[in-house]
C-alpha positions in Angstrom: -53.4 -73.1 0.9 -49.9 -73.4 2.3 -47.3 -73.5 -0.7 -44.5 -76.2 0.2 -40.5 -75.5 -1.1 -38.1 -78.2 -1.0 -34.9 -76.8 0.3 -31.1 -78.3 0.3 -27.9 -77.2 1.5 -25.0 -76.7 -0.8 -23.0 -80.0 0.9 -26.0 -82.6 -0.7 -24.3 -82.0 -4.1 -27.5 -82.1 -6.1 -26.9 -81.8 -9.6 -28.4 -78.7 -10.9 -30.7 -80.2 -13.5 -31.8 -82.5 -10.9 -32.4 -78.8 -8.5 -34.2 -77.1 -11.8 -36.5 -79.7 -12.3 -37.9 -80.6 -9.1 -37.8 -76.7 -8.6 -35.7 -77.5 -5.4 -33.7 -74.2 -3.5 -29.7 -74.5 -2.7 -28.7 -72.5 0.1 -24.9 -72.3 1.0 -23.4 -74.1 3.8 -20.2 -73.7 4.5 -18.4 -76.3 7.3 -14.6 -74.9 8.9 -12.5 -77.6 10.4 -10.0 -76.8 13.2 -9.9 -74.3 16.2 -13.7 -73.8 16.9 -14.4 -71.6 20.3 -13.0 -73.4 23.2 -13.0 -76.7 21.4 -9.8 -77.9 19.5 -11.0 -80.5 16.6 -8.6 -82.5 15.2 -8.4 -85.5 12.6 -8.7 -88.0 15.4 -11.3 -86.5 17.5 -13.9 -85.9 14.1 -13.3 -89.7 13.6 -14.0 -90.7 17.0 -17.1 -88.7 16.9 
């Protein structure tokens, strides 16, 4: 049988009691604002979006 692991990202702020006892995994996610590639994100244009 297939075993099943409940996984977050570090952004859902779980508390870690909460993580312990549902025996759920954190990974880290890490999110950069500003200059990304070819595309200038500003203020305005992440709250148009």
């Amino acid at each position: 049988m297939a075993r099943i692991q409940l996984v977050t990202d570090s952004t859902a702020n779980l508390p870690r009691e909460m993580r312990e006892k549902h025996g759920i995994e954190m990974v880290p996610l890490k999110v950069h604002f500003g200059y990304v590639g070819k595309c200038n994100v500003t203020p305005t244009r992440r709250i148009a979006s």
